[in-house]
C-alpha positions as CSV (number, residue, x, y, z in Angstrom):
1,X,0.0,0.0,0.0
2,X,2.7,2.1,0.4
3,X,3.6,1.6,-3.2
4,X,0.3,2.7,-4.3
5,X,0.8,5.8,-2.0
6,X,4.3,6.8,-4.2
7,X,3.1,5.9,-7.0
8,X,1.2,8.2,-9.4
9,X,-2.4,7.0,-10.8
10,X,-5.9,8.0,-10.4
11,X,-8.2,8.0,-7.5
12,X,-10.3,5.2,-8.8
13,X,-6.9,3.2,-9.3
14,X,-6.1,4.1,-6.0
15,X,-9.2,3.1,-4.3
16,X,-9.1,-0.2,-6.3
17,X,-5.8,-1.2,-5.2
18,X,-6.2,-0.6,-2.0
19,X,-9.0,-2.9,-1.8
20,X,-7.2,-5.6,-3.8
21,X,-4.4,-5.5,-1.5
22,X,-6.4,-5.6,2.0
23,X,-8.1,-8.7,0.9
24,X,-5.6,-11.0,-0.8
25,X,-5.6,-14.7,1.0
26,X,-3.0,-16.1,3.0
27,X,-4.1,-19.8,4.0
28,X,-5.7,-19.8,0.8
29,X,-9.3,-19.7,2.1
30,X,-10.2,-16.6,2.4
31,X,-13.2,-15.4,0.5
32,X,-12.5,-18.6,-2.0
33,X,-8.9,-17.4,-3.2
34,X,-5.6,-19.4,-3.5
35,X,-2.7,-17.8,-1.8
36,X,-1.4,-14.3,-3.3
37,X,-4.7,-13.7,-4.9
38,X,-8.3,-11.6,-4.1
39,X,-11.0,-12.5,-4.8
40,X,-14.3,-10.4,-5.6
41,X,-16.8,-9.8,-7.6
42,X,-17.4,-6.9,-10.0
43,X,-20.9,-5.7,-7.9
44,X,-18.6,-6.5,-5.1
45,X,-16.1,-3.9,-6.1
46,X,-18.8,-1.4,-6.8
47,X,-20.5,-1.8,-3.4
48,X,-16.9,-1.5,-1.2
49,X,-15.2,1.8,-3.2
50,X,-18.5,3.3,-4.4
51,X,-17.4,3.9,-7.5
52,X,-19.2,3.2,-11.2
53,X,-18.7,-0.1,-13.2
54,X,-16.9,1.7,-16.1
55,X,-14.5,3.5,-13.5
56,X,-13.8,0.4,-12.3
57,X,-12.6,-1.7,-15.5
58,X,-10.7,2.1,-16.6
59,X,-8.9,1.2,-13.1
60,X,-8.3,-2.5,-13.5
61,X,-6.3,-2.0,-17.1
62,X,-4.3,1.3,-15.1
63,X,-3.3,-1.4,-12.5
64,X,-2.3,-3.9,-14.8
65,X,0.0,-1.7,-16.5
66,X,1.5,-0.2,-13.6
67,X,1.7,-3.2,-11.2
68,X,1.0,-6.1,-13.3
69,X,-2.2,-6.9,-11.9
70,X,-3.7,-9.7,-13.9
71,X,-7.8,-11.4,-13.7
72,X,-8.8,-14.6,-14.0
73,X,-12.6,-14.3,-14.8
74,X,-14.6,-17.4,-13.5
75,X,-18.5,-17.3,-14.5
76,X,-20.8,-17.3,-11.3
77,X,-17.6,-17.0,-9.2
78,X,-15.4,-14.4,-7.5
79,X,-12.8,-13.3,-10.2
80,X,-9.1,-13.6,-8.7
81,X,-6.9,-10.3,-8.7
82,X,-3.3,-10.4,-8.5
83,X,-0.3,-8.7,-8.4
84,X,2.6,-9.8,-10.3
85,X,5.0,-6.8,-10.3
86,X,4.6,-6.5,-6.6
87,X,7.5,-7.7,-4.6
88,X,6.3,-10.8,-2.5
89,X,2.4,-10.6,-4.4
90,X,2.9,-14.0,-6.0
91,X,4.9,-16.0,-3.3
92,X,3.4,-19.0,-2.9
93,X,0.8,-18.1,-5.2
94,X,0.6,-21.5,-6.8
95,X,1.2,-24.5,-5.2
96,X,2.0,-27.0,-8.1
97,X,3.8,-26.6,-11.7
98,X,0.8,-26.1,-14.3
99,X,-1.7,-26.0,-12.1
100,X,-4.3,-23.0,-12.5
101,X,-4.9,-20.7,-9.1
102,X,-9.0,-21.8,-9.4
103,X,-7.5,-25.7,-9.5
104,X,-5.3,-24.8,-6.5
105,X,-8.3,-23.8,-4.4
106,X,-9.7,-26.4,-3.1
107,X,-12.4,-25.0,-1.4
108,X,-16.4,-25.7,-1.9
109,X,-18.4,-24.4,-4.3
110,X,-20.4,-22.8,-1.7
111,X,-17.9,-21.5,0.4
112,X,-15.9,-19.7,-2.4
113,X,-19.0,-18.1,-3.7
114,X,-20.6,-16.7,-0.5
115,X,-17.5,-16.2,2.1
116,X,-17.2,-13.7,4.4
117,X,-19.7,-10.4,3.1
118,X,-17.8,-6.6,2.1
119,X,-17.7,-4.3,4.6
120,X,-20.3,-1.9,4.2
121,X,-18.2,1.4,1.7
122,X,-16.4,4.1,3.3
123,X,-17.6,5.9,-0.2
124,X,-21.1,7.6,-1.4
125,X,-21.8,8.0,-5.0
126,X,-20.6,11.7,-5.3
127,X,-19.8,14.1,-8.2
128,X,-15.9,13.6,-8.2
129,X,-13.9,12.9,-10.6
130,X,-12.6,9.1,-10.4
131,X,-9.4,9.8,-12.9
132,X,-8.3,12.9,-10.6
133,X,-4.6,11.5,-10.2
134,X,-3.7,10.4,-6.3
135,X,-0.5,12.6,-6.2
136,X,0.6,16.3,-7.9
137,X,3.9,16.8,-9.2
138,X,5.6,19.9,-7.4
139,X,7.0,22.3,-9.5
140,X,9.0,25.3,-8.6
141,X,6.8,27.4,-10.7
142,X,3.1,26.7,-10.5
143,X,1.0,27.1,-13.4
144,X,-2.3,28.1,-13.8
145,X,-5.1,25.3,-11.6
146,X,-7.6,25.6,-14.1
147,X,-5.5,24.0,-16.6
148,X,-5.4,20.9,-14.3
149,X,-8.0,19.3,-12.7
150,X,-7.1,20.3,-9.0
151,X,-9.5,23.4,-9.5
152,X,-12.8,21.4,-8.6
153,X,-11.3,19.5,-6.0
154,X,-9.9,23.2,-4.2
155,X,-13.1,24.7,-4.7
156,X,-15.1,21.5,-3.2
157,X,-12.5,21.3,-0.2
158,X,-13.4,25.7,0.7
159,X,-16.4,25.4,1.0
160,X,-17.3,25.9,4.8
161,X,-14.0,26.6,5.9
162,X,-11.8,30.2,6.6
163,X,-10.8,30.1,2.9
164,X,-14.4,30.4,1.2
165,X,-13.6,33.2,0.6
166,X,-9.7,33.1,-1.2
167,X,-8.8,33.0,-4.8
168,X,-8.7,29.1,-6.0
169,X,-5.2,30.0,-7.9
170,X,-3.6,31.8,-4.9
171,X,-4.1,28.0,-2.4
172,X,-2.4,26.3,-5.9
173,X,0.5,28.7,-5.4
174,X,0.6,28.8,-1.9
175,X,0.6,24.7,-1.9
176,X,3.3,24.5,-4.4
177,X,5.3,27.0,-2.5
178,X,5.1,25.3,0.9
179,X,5.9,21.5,-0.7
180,X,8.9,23.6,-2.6
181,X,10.2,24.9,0.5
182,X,10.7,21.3,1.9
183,X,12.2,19.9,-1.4
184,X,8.9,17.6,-1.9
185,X,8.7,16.4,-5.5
186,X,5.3,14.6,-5.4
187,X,2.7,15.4,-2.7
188,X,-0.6,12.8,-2.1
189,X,-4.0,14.7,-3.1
190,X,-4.9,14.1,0.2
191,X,-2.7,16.9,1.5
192,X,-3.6,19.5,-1.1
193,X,-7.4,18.9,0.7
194,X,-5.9,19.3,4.0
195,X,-4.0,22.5,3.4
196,X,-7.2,24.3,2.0
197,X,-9.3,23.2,4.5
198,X,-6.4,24.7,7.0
199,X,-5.6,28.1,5.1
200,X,-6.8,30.9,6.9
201,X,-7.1,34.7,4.6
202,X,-3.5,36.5,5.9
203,X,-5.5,39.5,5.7
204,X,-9.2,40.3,6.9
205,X,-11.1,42.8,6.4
206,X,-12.6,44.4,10.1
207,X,-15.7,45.6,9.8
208,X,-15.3,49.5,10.0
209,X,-16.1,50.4,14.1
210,X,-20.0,52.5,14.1
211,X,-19.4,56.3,14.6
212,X,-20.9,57.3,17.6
213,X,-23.9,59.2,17.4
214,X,-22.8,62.9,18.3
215,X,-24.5,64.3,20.9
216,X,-27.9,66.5,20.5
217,X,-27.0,69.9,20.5
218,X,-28.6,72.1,22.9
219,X,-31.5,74.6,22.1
220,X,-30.4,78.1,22.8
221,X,-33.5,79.8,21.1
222,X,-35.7,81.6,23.4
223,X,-38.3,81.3,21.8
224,X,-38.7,77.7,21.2
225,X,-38.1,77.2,24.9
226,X,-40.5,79.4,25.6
227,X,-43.1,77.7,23.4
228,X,-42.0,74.1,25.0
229,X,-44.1,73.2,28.1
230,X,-47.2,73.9,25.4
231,X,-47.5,70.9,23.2
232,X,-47.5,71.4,19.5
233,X,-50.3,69.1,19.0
234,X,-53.1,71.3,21.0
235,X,-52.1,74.6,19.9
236,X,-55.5,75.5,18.3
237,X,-57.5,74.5,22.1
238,X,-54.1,76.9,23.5
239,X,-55.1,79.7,21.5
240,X,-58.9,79.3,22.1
241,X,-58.5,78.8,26.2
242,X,-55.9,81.9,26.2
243,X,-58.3,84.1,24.1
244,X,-61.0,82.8,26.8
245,X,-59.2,83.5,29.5
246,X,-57.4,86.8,29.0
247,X,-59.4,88.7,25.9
248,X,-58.4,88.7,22.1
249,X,-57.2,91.9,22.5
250,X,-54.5,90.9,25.3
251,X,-53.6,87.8,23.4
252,X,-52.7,89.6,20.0
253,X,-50.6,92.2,22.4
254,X,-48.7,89.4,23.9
255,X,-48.0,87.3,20.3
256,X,-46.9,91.2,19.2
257,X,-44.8,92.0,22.0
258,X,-42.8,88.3,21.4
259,X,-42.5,89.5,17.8
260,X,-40.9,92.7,18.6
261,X,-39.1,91.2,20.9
262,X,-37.1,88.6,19.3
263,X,-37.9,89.0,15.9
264,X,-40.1,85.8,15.4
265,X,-43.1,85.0,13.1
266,X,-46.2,85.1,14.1
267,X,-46.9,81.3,14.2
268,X,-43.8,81.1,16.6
269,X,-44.4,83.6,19.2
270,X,-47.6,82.4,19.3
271,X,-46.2,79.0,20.4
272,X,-44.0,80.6,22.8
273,X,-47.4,82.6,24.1
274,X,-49.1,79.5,25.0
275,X,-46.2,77.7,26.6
276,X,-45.9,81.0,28.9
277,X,-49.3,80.8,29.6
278,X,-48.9,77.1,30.6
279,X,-46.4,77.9,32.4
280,X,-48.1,80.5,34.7
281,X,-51.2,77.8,35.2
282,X,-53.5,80.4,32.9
283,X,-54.4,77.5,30.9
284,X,-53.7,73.5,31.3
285,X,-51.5,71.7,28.9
């Protein structure tokens, strides 16, 4: 497995081999196989890596050009996977000179087909891409992502995470510069996930502190605080009551003398009238 881990090839490859290897028979019982070889079915394969039927025959001929892995097809039978490039895949594969691996297991019909059942997949059926290689090649210059097909899988891995929000091409740089600085050819995909899903924005944007609300200013016209213990609202039953109370006559004198006074309009100094009067209890508020 190791091997597999050095060695570039496509996430479906990867997932395949991986399989292959964790289930290859040593007594030469399990799941129906002779020794050095695994035994599964093609639904088999599909149920443990979650991966389509067509990814997983593209897989097979990428194995057995990179590690040799041949098939031996058997109708209404687990088909047996080896290795034959793998150091140690094939000892004791075959017992006897000529003799087939299905010959060499000699194991019921009943017990080879049925075994021990697949674990239940570590994999859903997702959108990713199953030929996304299982490494990167570090470069000392880094190209642009979207010409490779690292872009989806940086975009997929942000999502949720502090860098949602940062360029896609700046965490391709910023991954080829870290794997440059510790003389890394080859990095595992896995660890271009795990250093997007770490990188934090270098700079972030505070949100601007509120401005505090300045102060009210304070009224220094005399006439409006005059005209403020009268409310604006009953200014017509002010004027009426006051007219009532001390004569038309005496009310236009006083709205005048306010005039004169400070220069107001009428409508103002007759505010500032009525709040005097409310004021001096002549009329209520």
């Amino acid at each position: 497995m190791r091997l597999f881990a050095r060695t570039p090839m496509t996430g479906a490859a990867l997932r395949i081999a991986n399989t292959l290897a964790g289930y290859i028979s040593y007594d030469g019982k399990f799941r129906g196989a002779p020794c050095g070889f695994a035994a599964f079915t093609m639904k088999e394969l599909q149920t443990i890596t979650g991966i389509s039927d067509r990814s997983i025959r593209s897989a097979l001929d990428e194995l057995a050009h990179l590690f040799g892995l041949t098939i031996e097809r058997r109708h209404h039978d687990r088909h047996l996977f080896t290795f034959s490039k793998v150091h140690g895949a094939d000892v004791n594969a075959v017992r006897g000179e000529g003799l087939s691996p299905a010959e060499n297991a000699d194991i019921s019909y009943e017990k080879r087909v049925t075994g021990s059942p697949p674990p239940p997949s570590l994999y859903t059926r997702t959108k990713s891409n199953n030929d996304t290689p299982s490494s990167i090649q570090i470069l000392d210059w880094a190209g642009s992502v979207y010409q490779t097909p690292f872009a989806a899988i940086i975009e997929d891995a942000k999502k949720g995470t502090e860098a949602a929000g940062m360029d896609t091409q700046f965490l391709w740089k910023g991954f080829h510069m870290l794997n440059v600085r510790h003389d890394r050819a080859i990095a595992p995909l896995s660890w271009l996930v795990a250093f997007v899903r770490k990188a934090k924005p270098t700079f972030q944007h505070k949100p601007k502190a509120p401005v505090p609300a300045a102060p009210p200013t304070a009224c220094t016209d005399p006439v409006q605080l005059m005209a403020r213990p009268a409310p604006f609202a009953n200014r017509a039953f002010h004027e009426s009551d006051l007219r009532r109370a001390i004569g038309p006559d005496a009310y236009e004198q006083r709205v005048a003398a306010i005039q004169s006074t400070y220069n107001a309009p009428r409508f103002a100094a007759q505010l500032a009238v009525h709040g005097q009067a409310v004021r001096e209890g002549t009329i209520d508020r």
